[in-house]
KEDREN-560285 format. One record per residue: residue number from 1; chain; x, y, z of N, C-alpha, C in turn. Coordinates in steps of 0.02 Angstrom, whole numbers. Layout:
BEGIN
@resi = NUM&chain = A&nc1 = X&nc2 = Y&nc3 = Z&cac1 = X&cac2 = Y&cac3 = Z&cc1 = X&cc2 = Y&cc3 = Z
...
END
This chain:
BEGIN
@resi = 1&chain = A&nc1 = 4842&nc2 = -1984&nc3 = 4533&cac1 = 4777&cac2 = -2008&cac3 = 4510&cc1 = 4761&cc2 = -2076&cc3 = 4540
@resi = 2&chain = A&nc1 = 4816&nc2 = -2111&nc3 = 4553&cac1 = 4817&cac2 = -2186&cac3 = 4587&cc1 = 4772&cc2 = -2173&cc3 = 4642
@resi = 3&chain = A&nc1 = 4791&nc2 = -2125&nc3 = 4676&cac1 = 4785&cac2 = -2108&cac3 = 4755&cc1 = 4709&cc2 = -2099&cc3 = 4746
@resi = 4&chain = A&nc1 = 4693&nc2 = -2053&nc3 = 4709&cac1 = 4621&cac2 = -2048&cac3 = 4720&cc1 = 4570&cc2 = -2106&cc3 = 4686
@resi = 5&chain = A&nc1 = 4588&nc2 = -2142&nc3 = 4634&cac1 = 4553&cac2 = -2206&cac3 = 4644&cc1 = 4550&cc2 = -2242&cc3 = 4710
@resi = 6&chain = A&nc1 = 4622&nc2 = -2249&nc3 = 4714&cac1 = 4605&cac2 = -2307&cac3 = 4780&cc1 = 4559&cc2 = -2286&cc3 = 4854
@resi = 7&chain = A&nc1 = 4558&nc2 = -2211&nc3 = 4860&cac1 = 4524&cac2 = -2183&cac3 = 4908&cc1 = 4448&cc2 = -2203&cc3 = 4886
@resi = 8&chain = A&nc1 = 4440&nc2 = -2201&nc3 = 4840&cac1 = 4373&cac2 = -2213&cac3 = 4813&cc1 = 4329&cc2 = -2261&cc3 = 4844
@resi = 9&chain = A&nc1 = 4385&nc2 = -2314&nc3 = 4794&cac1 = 4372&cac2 = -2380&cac3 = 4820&cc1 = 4368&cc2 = -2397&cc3 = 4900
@resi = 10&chain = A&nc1 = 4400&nc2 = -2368&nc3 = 4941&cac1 = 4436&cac2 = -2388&cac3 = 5016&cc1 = 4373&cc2 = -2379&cc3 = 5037
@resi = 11&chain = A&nc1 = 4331&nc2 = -2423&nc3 = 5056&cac1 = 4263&cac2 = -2420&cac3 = 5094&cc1 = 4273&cc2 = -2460&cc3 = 5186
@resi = 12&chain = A&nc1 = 4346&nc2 = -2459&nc3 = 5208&cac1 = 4340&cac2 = -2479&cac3 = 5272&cc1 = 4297&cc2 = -2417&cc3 = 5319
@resi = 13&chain = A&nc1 = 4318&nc2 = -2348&nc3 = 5296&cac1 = 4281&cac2 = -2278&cac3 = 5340&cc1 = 4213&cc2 = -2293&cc3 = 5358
@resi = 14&chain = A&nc1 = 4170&nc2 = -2314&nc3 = 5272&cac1 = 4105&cac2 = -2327&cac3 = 5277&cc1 = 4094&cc2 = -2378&cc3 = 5323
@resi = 15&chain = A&nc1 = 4094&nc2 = -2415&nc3 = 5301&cac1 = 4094&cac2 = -2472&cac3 = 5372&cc1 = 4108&cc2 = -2463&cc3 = 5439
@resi = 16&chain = A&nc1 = 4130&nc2 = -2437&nc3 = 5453&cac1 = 4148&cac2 = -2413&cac3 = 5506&cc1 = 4106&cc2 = -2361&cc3 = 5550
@resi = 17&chain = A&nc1 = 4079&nc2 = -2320&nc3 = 5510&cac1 = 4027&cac2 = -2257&cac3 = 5531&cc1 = 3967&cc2 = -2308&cc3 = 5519
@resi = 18&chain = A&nc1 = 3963&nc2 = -2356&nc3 = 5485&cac1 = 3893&cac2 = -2394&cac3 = 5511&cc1 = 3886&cc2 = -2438&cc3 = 5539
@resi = 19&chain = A&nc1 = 3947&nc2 = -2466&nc3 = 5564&cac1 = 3937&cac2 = -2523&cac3 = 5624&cc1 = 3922&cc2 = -2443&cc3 = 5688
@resi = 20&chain = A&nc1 = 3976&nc2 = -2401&nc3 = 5688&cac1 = 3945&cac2 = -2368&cac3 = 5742&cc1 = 3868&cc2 = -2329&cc3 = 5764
@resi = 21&chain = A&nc1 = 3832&nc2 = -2313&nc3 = 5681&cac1 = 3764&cac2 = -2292&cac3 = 5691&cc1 = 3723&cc2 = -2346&cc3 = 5722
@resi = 22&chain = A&nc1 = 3744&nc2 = -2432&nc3 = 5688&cac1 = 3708&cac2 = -2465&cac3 = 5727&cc1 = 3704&cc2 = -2465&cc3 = 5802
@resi = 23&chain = A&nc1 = 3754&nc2 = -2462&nc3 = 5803&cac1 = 3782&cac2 = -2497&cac3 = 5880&cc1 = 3754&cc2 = -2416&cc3 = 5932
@resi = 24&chain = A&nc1 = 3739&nc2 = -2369&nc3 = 5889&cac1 = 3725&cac2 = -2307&cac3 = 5914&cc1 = 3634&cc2 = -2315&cc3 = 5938
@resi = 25&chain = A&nc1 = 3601&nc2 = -2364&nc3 = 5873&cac1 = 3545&cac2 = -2371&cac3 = 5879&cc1 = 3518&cc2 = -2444&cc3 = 5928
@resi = 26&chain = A&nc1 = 3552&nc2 = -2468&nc3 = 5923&cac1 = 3548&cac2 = -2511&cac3 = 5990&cc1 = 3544&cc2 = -2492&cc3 = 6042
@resi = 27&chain = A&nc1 = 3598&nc2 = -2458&nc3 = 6084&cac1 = 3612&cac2 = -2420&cac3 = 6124&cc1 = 3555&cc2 = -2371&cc3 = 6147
@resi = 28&chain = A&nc1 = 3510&nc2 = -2325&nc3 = 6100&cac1 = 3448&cac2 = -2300&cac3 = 6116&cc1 = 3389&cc2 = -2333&cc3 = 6120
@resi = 29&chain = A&nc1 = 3379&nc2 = -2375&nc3 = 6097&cac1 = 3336&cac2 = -2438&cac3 = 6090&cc1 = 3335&cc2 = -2453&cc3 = 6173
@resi = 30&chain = A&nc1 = 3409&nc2 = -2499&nc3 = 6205&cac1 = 3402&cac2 = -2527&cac3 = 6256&cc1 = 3398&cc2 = -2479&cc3 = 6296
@resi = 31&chain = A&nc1 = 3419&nc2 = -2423&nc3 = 6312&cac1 = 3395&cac2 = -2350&cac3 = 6368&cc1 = 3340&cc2 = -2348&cc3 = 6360
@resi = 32&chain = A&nc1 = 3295&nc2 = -2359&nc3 = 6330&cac1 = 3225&cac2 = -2311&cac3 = 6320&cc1 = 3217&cc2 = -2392&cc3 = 6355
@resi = 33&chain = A&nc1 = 3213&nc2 = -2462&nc3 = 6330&cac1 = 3189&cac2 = -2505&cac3 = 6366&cc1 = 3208&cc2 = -2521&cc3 = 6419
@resi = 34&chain = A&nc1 = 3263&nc2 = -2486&nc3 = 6447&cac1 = 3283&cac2 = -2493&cac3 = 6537&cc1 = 3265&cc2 = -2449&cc3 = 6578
@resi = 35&chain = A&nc1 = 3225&nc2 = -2404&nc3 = 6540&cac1 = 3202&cac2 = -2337&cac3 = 6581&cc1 = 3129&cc2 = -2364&cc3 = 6589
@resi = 36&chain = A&nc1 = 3092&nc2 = -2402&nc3 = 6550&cac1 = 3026&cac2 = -2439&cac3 = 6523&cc1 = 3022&cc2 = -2471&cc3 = 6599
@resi = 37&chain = A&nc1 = 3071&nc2 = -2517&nc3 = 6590&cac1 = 3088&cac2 = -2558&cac3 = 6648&cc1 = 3079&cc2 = -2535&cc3 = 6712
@resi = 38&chain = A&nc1 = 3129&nc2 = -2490&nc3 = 6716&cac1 = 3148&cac2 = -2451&cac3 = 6788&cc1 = 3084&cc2 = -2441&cc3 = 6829
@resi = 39&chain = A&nc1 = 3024&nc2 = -2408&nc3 = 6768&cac1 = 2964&cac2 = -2343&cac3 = 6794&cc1 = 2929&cc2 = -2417&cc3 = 6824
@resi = 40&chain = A&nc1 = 2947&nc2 = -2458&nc3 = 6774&cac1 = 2883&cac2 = -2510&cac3 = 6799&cc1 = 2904&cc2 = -2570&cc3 = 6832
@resi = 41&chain = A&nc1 = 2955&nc2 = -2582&nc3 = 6879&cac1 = 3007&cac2 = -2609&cac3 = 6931&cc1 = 2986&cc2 = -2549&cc3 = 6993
@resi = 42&chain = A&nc1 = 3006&nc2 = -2508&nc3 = 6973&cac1 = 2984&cac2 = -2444&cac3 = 7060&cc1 = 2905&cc2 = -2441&cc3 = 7062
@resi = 43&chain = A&nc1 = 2868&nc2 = -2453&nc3 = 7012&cac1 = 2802&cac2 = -2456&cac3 = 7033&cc1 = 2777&cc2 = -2489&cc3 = 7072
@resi = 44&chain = A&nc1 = 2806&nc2 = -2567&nc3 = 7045&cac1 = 2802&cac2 = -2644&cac3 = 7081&cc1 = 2828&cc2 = -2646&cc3 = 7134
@resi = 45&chain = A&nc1 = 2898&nc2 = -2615&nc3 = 7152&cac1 = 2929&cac2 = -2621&cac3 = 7251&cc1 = 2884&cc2 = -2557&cc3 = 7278
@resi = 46&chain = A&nc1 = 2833&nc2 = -2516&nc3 = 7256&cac1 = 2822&cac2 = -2460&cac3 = 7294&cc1 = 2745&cc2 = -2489&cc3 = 7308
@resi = 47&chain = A&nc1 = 2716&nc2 = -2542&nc3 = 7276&cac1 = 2659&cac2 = -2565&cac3 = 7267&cc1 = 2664&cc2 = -2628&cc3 = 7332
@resi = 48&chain = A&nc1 = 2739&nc2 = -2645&nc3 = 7320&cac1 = 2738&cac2 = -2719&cac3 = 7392&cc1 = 2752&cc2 = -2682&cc3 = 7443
@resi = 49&chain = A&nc1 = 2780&nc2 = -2614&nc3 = 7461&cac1 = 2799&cac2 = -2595&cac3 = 7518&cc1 = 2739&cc2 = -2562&cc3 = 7551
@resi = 50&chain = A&nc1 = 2693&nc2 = -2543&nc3 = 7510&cac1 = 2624&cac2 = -2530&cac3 = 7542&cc1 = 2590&cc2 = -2557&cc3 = 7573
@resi = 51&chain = A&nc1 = 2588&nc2 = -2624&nc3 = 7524&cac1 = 2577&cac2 = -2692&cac3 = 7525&cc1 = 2596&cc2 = -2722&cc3 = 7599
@resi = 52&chain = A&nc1 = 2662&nc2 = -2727&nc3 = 7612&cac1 = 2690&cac2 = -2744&cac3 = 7681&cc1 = 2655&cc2 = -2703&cc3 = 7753
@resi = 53&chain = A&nc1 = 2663&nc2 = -2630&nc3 = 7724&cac1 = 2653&cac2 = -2592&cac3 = 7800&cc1 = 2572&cc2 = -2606&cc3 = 7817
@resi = 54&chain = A&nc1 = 2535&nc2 = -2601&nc3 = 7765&cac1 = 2490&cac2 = -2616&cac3 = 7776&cc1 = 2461&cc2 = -2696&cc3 = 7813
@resi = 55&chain = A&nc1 = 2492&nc2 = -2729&nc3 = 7797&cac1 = 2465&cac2 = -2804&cac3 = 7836&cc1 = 2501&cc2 = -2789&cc3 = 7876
@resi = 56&chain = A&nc1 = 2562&nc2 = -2756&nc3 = 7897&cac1 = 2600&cac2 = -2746&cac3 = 7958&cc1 = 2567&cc2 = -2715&cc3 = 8006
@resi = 57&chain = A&nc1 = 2516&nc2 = -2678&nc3 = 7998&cac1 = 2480&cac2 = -2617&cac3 = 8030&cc1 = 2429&cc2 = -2650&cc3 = 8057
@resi = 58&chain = A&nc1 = 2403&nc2 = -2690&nc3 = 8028&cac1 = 2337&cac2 = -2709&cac3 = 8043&cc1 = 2320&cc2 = -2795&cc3 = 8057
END
């Protein structure tokens, strides 16, 4: 009966499964904002390289 009180009580598991949901929700957070990034970084070098050939051309 000891045993299953103290399991009760033993809340290191919990803790544990929610530092990792956080750290889970971070983690999707910063992908979605490095993908944010990415689309709109290749827009900007595809926008100067136009940019270049064009005064290069002419």
């Amino acid at each position: 009966m000891k045993f299953i009180k103290k399991l009760r009580r033993n809340e290191e598991g919990a803790t544990a499964i929610e530092y990792g949901l956080i750290a889970a929700l971070i983690a999707v957070a910063a992908i979605t904002a490095m993908q944010s990034l990415g689309t709109q970084l290749s827009t900007t070098f595809n926008k100067v390289s136009t940019e270049l050939t064009n005064a290069n051309t002419a």
